[in-house]
N, C-alpha and C positions, 0 to 999 in steps of 0.2 A: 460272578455272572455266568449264566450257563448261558449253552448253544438254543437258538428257537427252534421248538419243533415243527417239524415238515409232514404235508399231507401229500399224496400222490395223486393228482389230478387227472384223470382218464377221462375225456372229453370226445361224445361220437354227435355225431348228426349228419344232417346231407351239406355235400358241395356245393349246392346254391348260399347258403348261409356261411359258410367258411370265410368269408370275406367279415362278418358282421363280427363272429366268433373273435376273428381276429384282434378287433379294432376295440369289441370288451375286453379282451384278454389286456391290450396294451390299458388302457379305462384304467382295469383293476389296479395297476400298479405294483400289482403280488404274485405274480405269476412269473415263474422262472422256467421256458419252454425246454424240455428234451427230444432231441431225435426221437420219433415216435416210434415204437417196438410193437410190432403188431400183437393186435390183444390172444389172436391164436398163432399156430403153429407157423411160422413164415413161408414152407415151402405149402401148404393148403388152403390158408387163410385166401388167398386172392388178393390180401392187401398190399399196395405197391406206391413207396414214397414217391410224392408229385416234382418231377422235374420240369419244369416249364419256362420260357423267356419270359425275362421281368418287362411288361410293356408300357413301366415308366421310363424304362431306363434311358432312351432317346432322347426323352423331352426333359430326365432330369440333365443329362450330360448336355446340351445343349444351351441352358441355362445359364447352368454352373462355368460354362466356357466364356460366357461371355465376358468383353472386358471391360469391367466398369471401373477402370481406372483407380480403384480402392478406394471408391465414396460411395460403397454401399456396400454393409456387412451384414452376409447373409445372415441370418441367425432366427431363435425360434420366438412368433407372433401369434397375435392371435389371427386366424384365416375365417372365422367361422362365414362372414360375410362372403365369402366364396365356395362355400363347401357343395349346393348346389351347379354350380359349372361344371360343364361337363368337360371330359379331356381333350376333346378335339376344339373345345372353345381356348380352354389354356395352350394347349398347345398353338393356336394359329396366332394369340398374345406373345407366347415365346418370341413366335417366327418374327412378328412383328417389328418389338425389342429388339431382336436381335438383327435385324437387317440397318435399322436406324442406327445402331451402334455401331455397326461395321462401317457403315458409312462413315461415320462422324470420325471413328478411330482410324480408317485409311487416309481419310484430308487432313485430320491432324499430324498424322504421319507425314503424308509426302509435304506438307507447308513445314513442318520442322525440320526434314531432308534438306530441302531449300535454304530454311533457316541458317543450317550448319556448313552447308555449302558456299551461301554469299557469305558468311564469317569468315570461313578457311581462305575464300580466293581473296577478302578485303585486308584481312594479316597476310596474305602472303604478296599481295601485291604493294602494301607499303611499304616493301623492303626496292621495288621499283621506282619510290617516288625520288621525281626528277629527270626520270629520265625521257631525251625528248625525240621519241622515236615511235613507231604505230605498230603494236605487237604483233598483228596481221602479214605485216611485209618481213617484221623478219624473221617469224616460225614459219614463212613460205616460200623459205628461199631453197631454190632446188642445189645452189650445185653448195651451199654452207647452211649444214646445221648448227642447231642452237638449243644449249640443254639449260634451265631454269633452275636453278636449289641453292642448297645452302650445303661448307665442307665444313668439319671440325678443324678447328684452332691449327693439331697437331698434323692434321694431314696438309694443310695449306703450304705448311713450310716443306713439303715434303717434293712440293710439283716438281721443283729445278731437278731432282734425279730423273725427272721422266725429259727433260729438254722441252722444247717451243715450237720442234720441229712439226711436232705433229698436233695441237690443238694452241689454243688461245684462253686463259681464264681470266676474267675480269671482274672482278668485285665493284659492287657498289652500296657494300652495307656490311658493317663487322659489329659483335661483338662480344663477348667476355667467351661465348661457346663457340660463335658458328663464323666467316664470311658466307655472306650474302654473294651469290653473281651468278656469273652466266660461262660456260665454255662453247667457244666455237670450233667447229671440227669438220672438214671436208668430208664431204656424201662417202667418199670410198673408208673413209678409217673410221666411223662414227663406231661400228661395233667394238673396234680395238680400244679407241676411246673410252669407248661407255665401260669397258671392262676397267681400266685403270682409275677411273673416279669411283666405280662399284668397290672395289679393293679401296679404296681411300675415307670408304663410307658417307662418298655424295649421296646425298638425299634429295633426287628432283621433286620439282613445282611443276606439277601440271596447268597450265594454262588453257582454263576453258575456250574451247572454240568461239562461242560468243563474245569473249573479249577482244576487240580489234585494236582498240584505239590506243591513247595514248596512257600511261599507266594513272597519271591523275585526273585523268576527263573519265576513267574508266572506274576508280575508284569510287567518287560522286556519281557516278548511274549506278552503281551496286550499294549505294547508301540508302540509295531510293526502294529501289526494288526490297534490300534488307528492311528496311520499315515496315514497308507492305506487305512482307511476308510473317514480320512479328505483331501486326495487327490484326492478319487473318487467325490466325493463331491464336489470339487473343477472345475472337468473334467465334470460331470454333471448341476451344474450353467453355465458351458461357454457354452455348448451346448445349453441350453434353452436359455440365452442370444442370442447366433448365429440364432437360430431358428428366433425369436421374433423380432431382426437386420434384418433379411432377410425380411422376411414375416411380418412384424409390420405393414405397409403400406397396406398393401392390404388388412388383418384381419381387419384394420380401414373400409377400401373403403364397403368393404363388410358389414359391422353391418351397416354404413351408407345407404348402398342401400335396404337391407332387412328391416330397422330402416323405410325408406322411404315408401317401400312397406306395410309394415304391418300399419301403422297410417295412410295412405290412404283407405286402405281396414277396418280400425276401423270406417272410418267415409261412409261409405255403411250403419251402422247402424243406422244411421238419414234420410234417404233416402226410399219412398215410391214406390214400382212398382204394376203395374197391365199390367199382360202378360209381352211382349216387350216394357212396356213404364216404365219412372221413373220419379219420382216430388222429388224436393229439392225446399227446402228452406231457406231464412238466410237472411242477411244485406248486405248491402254497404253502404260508405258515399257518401253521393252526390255527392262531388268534384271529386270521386275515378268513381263514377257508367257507366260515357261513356266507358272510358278504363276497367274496369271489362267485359261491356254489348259485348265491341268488342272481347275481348279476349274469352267469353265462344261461342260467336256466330262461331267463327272461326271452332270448333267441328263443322265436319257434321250431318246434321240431329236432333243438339240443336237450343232450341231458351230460350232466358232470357227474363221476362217480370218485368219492376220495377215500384213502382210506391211508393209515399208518406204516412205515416203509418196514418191510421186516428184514432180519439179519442177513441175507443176501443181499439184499438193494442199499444197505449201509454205504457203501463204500463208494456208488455212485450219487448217494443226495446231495445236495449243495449246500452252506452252510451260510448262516448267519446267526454271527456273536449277539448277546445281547450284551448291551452296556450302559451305564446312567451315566449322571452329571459329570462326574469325576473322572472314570475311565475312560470316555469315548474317546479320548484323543490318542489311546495309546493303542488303542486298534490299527496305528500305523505303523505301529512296532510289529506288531503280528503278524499282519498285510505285508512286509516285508520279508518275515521269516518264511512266512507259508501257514493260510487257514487251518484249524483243524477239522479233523475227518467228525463226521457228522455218527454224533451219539459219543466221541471222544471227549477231551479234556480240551474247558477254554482255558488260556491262560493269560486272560486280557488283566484279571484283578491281582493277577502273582506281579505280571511286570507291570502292571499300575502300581502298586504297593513296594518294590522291591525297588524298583529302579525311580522313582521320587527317593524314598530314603537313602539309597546308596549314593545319589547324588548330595545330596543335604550333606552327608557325613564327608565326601570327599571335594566338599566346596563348602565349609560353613563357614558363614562371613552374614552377620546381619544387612549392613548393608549392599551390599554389593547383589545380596538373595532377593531384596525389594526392588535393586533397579532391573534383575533380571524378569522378576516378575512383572514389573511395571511395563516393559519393552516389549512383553510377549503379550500383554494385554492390549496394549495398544496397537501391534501388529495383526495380532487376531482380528479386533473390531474391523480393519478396513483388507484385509486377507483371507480371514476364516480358515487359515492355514492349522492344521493338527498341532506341525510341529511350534508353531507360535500358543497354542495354547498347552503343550507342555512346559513351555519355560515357566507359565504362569502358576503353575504347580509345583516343578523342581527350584522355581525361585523363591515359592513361600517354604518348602523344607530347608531351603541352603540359611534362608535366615533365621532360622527355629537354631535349627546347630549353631549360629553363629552365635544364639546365646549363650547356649550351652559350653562354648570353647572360648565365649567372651573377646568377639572380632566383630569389628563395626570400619569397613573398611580399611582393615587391617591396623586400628588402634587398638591393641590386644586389652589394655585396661577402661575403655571409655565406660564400660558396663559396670565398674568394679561395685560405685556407689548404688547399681540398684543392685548386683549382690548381697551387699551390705543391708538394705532395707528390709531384702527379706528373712535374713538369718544369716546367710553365709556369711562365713570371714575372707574369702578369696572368690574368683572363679572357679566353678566345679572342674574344669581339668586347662594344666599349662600345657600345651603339645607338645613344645620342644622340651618341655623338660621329663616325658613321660611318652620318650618312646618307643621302649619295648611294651607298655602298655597298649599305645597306639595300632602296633602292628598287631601285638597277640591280639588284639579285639578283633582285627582286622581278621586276621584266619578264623577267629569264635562266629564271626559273621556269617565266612562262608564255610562251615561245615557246618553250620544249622540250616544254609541255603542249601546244600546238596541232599545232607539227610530230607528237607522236604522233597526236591525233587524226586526222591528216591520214592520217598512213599506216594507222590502222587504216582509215579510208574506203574507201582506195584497195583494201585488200585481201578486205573485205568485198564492196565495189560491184563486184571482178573476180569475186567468187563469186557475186554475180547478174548476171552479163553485163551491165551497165550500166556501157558502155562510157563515154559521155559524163560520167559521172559521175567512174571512177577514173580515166580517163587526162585528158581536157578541163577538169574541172568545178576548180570553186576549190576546193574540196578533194580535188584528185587530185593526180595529178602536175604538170602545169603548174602549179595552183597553188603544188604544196610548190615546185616550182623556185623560182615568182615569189616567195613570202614567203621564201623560202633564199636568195635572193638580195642582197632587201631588207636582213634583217638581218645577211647579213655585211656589206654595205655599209656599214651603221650604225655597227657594232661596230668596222669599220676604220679609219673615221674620230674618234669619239669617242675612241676608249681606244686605239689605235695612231696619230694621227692622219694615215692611210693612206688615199689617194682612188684608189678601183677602177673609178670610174666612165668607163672607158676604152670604147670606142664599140663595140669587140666584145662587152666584158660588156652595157651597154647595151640593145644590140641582140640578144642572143640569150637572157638572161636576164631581162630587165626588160620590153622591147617585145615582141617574140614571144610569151612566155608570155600577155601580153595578148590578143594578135591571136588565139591560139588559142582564149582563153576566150571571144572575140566569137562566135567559130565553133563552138563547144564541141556545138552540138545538130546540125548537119550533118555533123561529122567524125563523130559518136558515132555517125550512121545509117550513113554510110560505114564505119566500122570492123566496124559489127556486122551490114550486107548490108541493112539496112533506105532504104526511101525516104523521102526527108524533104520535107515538106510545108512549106509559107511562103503566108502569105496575101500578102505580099511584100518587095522585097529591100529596099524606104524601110522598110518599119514593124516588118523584123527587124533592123536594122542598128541603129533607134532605138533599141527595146526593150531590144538586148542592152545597145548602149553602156551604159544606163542602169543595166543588171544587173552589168555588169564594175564602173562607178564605185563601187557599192555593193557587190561583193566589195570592191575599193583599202581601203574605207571602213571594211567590216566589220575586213580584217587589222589595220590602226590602230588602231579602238575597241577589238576584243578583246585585243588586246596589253597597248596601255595602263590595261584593265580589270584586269590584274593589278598593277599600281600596289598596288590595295586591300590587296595583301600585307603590301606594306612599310608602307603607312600605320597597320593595324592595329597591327603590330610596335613603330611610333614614339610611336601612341595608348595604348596600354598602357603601355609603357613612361614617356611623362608622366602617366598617370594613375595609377601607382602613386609616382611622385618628386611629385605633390602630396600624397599622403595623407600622403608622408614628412614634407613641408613642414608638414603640417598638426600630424601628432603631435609634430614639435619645437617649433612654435610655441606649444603647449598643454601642458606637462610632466605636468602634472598627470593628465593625460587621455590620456596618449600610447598607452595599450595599449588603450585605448577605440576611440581615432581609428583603430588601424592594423585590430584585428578588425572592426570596421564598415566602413572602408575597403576591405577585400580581401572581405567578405561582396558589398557592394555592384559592383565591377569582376567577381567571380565571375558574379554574378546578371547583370549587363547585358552586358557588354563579351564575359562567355563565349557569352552568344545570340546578340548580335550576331554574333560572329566566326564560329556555327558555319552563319548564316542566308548571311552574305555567303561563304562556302564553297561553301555548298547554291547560291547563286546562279552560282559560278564553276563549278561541276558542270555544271548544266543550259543555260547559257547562252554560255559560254565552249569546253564540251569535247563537251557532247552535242551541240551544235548543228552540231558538223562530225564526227560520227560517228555516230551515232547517231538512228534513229528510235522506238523506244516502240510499234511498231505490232502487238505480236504478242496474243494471247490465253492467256489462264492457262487454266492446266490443271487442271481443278477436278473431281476424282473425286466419284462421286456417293455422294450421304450422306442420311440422313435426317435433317431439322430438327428438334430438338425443342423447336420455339420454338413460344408459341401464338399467336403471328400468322403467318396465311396468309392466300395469296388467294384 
């Protein structure tokens, strides 16, 4: 799949219609707006981007403040029923809303204040019950105070070190944490007092002034009152309930069309006027650009001009990947990495293609491939998640391999008889018994993956004249020569045991290709008519040598980083011949051992494989093809989210 191409949309008319323009633009759904760049010179032109106060912004925030208690979630409606009201009509409906809700939310407050208040004094007073005295007379006694709480267990035993001389503590309620009581203490020591129970981690009872009486006459009046208070409460919720029933609908319709108005009026600030005129700017895709050019034409007194972005303007277009059935979900691979730069290389069908297969090979198990598949389909349907519909993909490759290595949830022979049906005598390959096979495939894999990377480099970096890059650079040509080299050489030797290392190969393929990459930034200037600058010939010769040892270095590491292929391949494969091990060693238990066992290798060893994949994507393939440098192409829309800034 390639990149969509993009039109440059140069859009003028008058300021009275800029509102209209706007509101097509958003219509279109294709339109991707830019800081507008005046069409002449900036300092002559006269044209001057519009800074102006958003004069939703009041009546949005006002709104959106409101509390409606989380039974009303703003979100996007249809408004059209309101679109002729004017704003000072919605706005005086805000106020409205908003006054009745304040109200209802301040009584429901101070009646739950209440609420929590005759609870606290009704627990803390039943640690008084019994006692037959008028709480009045004696928190009024001038020449003995009297302090209300409760001590910890260990402080209580602690009083006798303080003596009797100076207060009185009297419990009337213990248990497992606290006594319950009261100390008394003469007017002159209360401070010194209240200091010694502070230190001991008394915790007083305040005793409401309204309580006078006796602690059980007082408890049955705050039983009363607590009722009354949890029944206004009760009368209070159904009213704001009814309110919010009522009017729910329309408080939506409303943040909707202000929601509308005000992100409209946000994007005025990308927008150039000089007097009565105004210039925008932005994208369309090609396919989109007739129906966009009719749709703003249709404004009187606008006109759209579009036209193809050329090699300067590259680097600022915005991008969007094209992709079908198959790949779309792995555009979150990308999206992750970073877009490409527009007119650059997509690489949505390399990691569709490469990273399904590499996961099949290093997860092949028939069954266990159908129930990941299955799991990712069913989470797709009620998700719509990417990564749910990639399982649905890497789960039908892992069971394709599973035939091929003859694993059906890790019964390595359950497949043997349909081998047999079709000609084979065995399984096409035993894993563990054929594991230098395993690996070498494993390397064979990834140096067919890097040489491609290579050569997409080269072909991309010729399509930005960055010469030193496709022809010099370790991933150009020299390069593919130097590691094409190396590995046949490998391969000649190991598995032909054939030495090519003959002083013309040597020398023209091995050294040279070097020598070139030392030089790789002055040839490139030379190829492409450019002059090349050197702070000097000591501290470029250092630099590069040190850059060439570190490509050597790189082709080695990444090579051998596809090792992980085969090792997965071999860890799997032992990890399901222990579960084997395990449910024969337990008869009893064996269909236990094997569903838990394959639950368990599904859950971890399937992340595992698909994380260390996502690593051979980004580190292995992207790092020698690809940059992630471009910008998404994001038509303009209105949010109907209630947070803004």
């Amino acid at each position: 799949m390639s990149i969509e191409k993009m039109q440059i949309a140069n859009i003028t008319g008058q300021v009275k219609n800029l509102d209209r323009v706007i509101e097509r633009c958003i219509e279109s759904k294709c339109f991707h707006i830019d800081q507008a760049s005046n069409p002449m010179d900036t300092e002559t032109s006269g044209f001057e981007v519009l800074h102006e106060e958003n004069p939703y912004r009041e009546s949005l925030t006002r709104l959106v403040s409101i509390d409606f208690g989380g039974d009303i979630g703003l979100c996007e409606t249809d408004y059209s029923d309101i679109m002729n009201e004017s704003l000072e009509s919605l706005s005086e409906y805000i106020d409205e809303i908003s006054q009745k809700m304040k109200v209802l939310t301040e009584e429901i407050q101070e009646a739950n204040k209440k609420y929590l208040q005759y609870e606290q004094i009704i627990t803390q007073l039943k640690h008084l019950h019994g006692m037959d005295i008028d709480l009045e007379s004696l928190i009024k006694c001038r020449h003995i105070h009297v302090r209300f709480g409760k001590l910890p267990v260990d402080s209580f035993n602690k009083l006798e070190y303080y003596g009797n001389n100076m207060f009185t503590f009297v419990h009337y309620d213990v248990d497992s944490e606290y006594y319950w009581g009261m100390y008394f203490v003469p007017a002159q020591l209360v401070k010194k007092a209240d200091k010694i129970f502070s230190d001991l981690f008394f915790e007083r009872i305040w005793i409401p002034e309204d309580v006078t009486g006796k602690p059980d006459k007082e408890i049955d009046e705050l039983k009363k009152k607590f009722a009354e208070v949890k029944e206004r409460i009760e009368k209070l919720e159904q009213g704001r309930s009814n309110l919010i029933s009522v009017e729910g609908e329309r408080i939506n319709k409303v943040f909707c069309r202000i929601k509308s108005l005000y992100d409209c009026f946000e994007l005025r600030s990308k927008v150039s006027v000089m007097k009565d005129k105004f210039y925008m700017a932005g994208f369309v895709t090609e396919k989109d650009s007739e129906k966009f050019s009719e749709l703003i034409n249709s404004v009187s007194g606008v006109s759209v001009i579009l036209r193809s972005p050329d090699e300067s303007e590259k680097s600022s277009v915005p991008v969007k990947i094209k992709t079908n059935g198959f790949t779309k979900p792995f555009s979150l691979f990308v999206e992750m990495y970073g877009l490409p730069s527009y007119g650059g290389f997509n690489p949505i069908n390399l990691v569709a293609i490469t990273y399904t297969l590499l996961f099949g090979i290093m997860f092949g198990d028939l069954g266990q491939g159908i129930v990941i598949s299955v799991i990712g389909a069913i989470l797709y349907s009620k998700t719509k998640n990417k990564l749910c519909a990639i399982m649905t993909r890497i789960g039908l490759s892992s069971a394709f391999f599973g035939l091929v290595f003859g694993s059906v949830f890790g019964f390595e022979h359950a497949l043997d008889p349909l081998y047999k049906a079709i000609g084979f005598e065995e399984k096409p390959i035993e894993v563990m018994d054929n594991v230098n096979v395993v690996l070498g495939g494993a390397i064979a894999i990834g140096v067919v993956l890097i040489i491609i990377s290579i050569l997409i480099n080269i072909v991309t970096s010729l399509k930005k004249k960055e010469y030193d890059i496709a022809v010099f650079g370790n991933n150009g040509i020299t390069g593919l020569v130097f590691f094409s080299a190396i590995m046949y050489a490998a391969v000649s030797m190991l598995i032909f045991e054939k030495n090519v290392f003959t002083p013309i190969f040597a020398i023209f393929l091995i050294v040279l290709p070097l020598v070139i990459m030392l030089f790789r930034e002055p040839l490139g200037c030379l190829m492409s008519g450019k002059k090349f600058k050197s702070e000097g010939i000591g501290d470029f010769i250092a630099s590069n040598f040190f850059e060439v040892f570190e490509f050597v270095l790189g082709y080695v590491t990444n090579t051998l980083s596809f090792v992980r292929i085969g090792g997965f391949v071999l860890s799997h494969a032992a990890m399901m011949s222990v579960v084997m091990l395990l449910s024969e060693m337990y008869e009893g238990a064996s269909p236990v051992i094997v569903i838990l066992g394959n639950i368990f290798v599904i859950g971890m060893e399937g992340m595992l494989s698909g994380i260390q994949v996502l690593r051979l994507e980004f580190y292995e393939i992207f790092s020698r093809c690809y940059d992630g440098d471009g910008i998404a192409f994001e038509p303009v829309s209105v949010s109907y989210s209630p947070e803004f800034e």
